[in-house]
C-alpha positions as CSV (number, residue, x, y, z in Angstrom):
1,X,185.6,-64.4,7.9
2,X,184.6,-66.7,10.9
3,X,187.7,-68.8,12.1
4,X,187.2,-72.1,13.4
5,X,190.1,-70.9,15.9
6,X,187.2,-68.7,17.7
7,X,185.0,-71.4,18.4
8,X,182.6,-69.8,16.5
9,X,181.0,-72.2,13.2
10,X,183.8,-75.1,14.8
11,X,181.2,-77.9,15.0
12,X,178.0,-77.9,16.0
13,X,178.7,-76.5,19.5
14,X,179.6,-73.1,17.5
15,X,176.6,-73.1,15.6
16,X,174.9,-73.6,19.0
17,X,176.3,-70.8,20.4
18,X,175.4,-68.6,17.7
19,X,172.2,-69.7,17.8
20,X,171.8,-68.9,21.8
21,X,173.8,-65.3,21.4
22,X,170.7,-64.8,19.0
23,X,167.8,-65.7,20.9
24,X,169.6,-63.4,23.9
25,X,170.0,-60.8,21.6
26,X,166.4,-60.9,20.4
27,X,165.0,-61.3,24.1
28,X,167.0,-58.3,25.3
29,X,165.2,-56.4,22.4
30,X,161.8,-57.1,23.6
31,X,162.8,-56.5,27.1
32,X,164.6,-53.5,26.8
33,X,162.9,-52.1,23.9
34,X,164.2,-49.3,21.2
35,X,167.3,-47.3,22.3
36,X,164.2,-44.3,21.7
37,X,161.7,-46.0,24.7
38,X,164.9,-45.5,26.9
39,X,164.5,-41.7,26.6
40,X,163.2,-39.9,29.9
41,X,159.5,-39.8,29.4
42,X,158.7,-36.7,31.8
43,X,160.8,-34.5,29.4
44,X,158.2,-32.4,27.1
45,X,157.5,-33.8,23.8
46,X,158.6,-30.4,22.0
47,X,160.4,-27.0,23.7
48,X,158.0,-24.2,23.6
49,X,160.2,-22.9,20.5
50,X,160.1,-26.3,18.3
51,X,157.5,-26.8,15.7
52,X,154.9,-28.6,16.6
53,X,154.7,-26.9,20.1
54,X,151.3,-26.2,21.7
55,X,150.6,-22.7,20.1
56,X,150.0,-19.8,22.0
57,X,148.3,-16.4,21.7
58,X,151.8,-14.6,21.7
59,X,152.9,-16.8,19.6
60,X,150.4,-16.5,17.0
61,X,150.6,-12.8,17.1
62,X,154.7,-13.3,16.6
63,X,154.0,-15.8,13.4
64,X,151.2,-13.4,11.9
65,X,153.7,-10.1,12.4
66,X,156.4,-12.0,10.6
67,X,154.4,-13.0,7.8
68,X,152.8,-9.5,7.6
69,X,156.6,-8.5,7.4
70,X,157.0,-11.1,4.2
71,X,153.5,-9.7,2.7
72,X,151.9,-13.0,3.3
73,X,148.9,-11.4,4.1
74,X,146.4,-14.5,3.8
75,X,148.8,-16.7,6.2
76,X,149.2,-13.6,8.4
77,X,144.8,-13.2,8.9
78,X,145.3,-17.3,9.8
79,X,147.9,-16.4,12.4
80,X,146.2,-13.6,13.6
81,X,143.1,-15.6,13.9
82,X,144.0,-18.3,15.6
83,X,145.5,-15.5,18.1
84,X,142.2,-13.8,18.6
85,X,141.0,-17.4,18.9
86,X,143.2,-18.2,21.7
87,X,142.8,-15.0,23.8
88,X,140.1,-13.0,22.5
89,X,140.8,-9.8,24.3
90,X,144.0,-9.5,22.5
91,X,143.9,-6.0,20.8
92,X,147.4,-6.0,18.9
93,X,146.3,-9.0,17.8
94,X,143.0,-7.8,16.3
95,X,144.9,-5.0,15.2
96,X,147.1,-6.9,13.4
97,X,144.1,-8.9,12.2
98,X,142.6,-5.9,10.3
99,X,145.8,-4.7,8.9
100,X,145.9,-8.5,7.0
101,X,142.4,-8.2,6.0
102,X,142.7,-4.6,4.5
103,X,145.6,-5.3,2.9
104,X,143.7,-7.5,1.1
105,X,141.0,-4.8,0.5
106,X,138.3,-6.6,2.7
107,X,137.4,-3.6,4.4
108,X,134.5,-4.3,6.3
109,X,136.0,-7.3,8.7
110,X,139.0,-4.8,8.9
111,X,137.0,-2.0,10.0
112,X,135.1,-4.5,12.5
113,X,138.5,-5.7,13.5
114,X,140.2,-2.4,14.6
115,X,136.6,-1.7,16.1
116,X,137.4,-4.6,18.5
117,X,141.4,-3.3,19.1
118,X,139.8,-0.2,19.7
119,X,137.1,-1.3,22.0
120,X,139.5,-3.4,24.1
121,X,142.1,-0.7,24.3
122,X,140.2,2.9,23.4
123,X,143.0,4.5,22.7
124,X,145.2,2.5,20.8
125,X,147.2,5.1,18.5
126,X,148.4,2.4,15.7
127,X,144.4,1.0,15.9
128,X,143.3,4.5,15.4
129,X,145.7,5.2,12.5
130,X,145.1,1.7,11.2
131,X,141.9,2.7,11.2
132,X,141.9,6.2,9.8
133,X,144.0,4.7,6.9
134,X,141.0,1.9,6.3
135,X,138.7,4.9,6.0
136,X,140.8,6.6,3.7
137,X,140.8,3.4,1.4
138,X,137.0,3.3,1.6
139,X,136.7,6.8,0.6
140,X,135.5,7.6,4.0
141,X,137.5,11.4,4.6
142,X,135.4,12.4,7.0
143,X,135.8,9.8,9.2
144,X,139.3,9.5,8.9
145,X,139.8,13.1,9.7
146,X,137.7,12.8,12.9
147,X,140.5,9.9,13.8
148,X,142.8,12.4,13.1
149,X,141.5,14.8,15.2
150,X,141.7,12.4,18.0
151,X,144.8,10.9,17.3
152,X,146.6,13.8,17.2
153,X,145.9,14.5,21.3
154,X,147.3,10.7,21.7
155,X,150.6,10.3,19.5
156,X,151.3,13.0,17.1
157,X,153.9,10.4,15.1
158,X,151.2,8.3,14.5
159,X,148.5,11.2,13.6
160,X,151.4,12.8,11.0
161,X,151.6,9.9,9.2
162,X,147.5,9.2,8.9
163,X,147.5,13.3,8.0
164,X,149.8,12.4,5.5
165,X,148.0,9.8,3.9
166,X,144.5,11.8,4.5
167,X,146.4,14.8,2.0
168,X,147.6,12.4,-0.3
169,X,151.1,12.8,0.7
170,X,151.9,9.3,2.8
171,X,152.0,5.9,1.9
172,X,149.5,4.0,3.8
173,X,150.6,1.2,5.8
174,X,154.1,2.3,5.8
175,X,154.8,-0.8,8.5
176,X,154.3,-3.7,6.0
C-alpha cells in the first residue's frame, strides 16, 4: 500500500509524478528497446552445433549415420541426401545413401548409389562389400563373388564378412 508519507498518491502533485515516472518509463522503452535488441548483433544467430544451424555436408552424413544406427532408414536416405546434395563427390555419403535405400529393399537406386561411392573412390572396401551384399539380396551371386574376388586384395575383414554372407553364413549389413 501507497503511503501518503512517500509523496506518492498525496495530492495531486503525487498523482503527477506518477504520471511523469510513466511517460519516462514508456519513452525509455521505445528508446532503448527490448532487454533482447541489447544483445550483440555480430554474435552468430546459432553455434554450428545448435539446431537450426546452417547444415553441412558432414553434418548430414553425422545425422543420416545416427539414424541408420536407430534403423530409421527413411530419415537416414533424407540425411544422406541432403549430404550428397550439399557436396556431391561425397562417397561415404553415397555409401551411406545406398545402405538406407537397400535396407529398404530399393535395390536399384542402392546399386546406382554405391556405383557413385565407388566411382568417386574405386576402391572403397565397405562400398564394395556394401555392394556385394546388394547383389546377394538381388540374387545376383555372380556378381557378388567377382566383388569378392576384388575385395579380398583390398581388406580381407571386409571380403570375410561379404564371403560370409555370399555362403549363407553372415548376416548382411552387420553395421546397422
Amino acid at each position: 500500500m501507497v503511503r501518503a508519507a512517500d509523496g506518492l498518491g498525496a495530492g495531486d502533485g503525487g498523482k503527477e509524478r506518477v504520471m511523469k515516472l510513466g511517460i519516462v518509463l514508456i519513452l525509455a522503452g521505445v528508446v532503448l528497446g527490448s532487454p533482447a535488441a541489447w544483445a550483440d548483433h555480430d554474435q552468430p544467430m546459432n553455434a554450428p552445433d545448435e539446431p537450426g544451424a546452417a547444415a553441412t555436408p558432414e553434418s548430414r552424413l553425422n545425422d543420416g549415420l545416427a539414424l541408420a544406427d536407430t534403423q530409421d532408414w527413411r530419415g537416414a536416405e533424407a540425411a544422406f541426401r541432403d549430404a550428397v546434395r550439399l557436396r556431391s563427390a561425397f562417397p561415404e555419403a553415397w555409401n551411406g545413401l545406398g545402405h538406407a535405400l537397400r535396407m529398404q529393399k530399393n535395390y536399384a537406386e542402392s546399386v546406382a548409389s554405391y556405383q557413385e561411392a565407388l566411382r568417386l573412390r574405386p576402391d572403397y572396401p565397405q562400398a564394395l562389400e556394401y555392394l556385394g551384399e546388394a547383389y546377394v539380396e538381388m540374387g545376383k551371386l555372380d556378381e557378388a563373388r567377382a566383388l569378392l574376388r576384388r575385395l579380398r586384395a583390398l581388406d580381407p575383414a571386409e571380403a570375410a564378412l561379404l564371403a560370409a554372407v555370399i555362403d549363407g553364413g553372415g548376416k548382411a549389413s552387420r553395421r546397422w
